[in-house]
N, C-alpha and C positions, 0 to 999 in steps of 0.2 A: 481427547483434546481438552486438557487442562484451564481453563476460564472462557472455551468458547459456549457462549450464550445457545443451551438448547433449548430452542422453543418454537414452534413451527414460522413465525412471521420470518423470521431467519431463517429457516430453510426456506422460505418462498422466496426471500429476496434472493438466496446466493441460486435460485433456481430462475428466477428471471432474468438472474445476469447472464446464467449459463445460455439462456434461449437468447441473447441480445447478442450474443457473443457469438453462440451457431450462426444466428443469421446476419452477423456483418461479416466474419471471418469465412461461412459456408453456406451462400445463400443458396442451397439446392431446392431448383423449382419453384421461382421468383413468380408474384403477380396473381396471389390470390383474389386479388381484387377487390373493390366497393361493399361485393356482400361478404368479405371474410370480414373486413374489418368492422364493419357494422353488425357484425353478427359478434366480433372479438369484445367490443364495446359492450352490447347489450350484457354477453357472460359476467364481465368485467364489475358492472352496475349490481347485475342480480344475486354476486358472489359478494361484493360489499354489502349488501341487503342483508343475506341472510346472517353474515359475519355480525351486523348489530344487530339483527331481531335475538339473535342465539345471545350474544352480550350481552342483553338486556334481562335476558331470565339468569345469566349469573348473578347479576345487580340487583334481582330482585326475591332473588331465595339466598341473599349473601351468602355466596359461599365462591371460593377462587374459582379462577378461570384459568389460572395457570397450570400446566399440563404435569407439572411435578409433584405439584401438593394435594392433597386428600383430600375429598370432597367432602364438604360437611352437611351437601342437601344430593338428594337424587333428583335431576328434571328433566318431568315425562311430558311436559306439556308445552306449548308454543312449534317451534320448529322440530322440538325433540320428540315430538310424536310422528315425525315423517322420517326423520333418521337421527341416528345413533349421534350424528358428527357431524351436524350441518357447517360447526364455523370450518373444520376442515374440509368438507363440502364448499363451502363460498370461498375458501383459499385454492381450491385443487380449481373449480369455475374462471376464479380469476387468473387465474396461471393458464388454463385454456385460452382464456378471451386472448390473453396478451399474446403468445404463440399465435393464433389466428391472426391478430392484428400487426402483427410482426409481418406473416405476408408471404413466409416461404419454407418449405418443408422441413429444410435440417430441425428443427426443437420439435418438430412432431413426438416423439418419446418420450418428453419430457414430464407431458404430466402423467403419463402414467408411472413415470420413473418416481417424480413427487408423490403419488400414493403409495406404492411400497414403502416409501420411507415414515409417511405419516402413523400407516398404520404398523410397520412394525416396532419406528421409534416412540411414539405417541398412543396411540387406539390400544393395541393388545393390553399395555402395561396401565393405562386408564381405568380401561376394563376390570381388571384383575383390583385394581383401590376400590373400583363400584361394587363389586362381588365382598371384596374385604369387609367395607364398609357399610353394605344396605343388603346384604346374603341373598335369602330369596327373592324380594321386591327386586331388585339387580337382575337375576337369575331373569326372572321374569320379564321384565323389559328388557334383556336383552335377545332373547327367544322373540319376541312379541318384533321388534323395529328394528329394519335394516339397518345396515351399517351405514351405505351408502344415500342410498334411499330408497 
């Protein structure tokens, strides 16, 4: 697809819409209730969270954050020492929360369906720049830290 914008915050949005659109056009198994939603919130919070603490170590070993360009630092430390991917981590969270807070089964798939896509459009071919680009040290932390967490 010729000028479409790949970069994961767009596939979260056209995956929010898909789950917005399940559950106005198919709400199967309406009424999750008080604790989904409260519980859809909290994910929702704790997936923005980790999205800027992982930000913040791009910002601070300058180096992109954009999933297409090369990385010119390896970062093992802040959130990246509990996994590989946290800001995709706190995208896949808040795509949860929202699903939950939405309140009825049809988008249940959904974020799993949003990880296959992260990690096969994004994560593997990541991977493959951090090995390019930091060989061993790479190799090594990638053995060493989940993917997910």
């Amino acid at each position: 697809m010729k000028g479409f914008p790949d970069l994961p915050p767009v596939w979260f949005a056209g995956f929010c819409a898909a789950a917005w659109l399940l559950a106005r056009e198919l709400p199967l198994v309406r009424a999750f209730g008080p604790l989904f939603w409260g519980l859809g919130i909290l994910l929702g919070l704790a997936g923005l969270a980790a999205i800027g603490w992982s930000a913040w170590w791009f910002w601070h070993k300058r180096t992109s954050i954009e999933p297409h360009h090369d990385p010119s630092a390896l970062i093992v430390e802040g959130p990246y020492r509990f996994s590989r991917n946290p800001i995709y981590l706190g995208l896949l969270a808040m795509l949860t929360g929202y699903v939950l807070w939405l309140g009825v089964l049809s988008p249940v798939l959904l974020p799993w369906l949003f990880a296959v896509v992260l990690e096969r459009r994004f994560i593997q071919p990541e991977e493959e720049r951090l090995i390019d680009a930091f060989g061993l040290e790479a190799r090594r932390y990638l053995q060493k830290t989940r993917r997910w967490l």
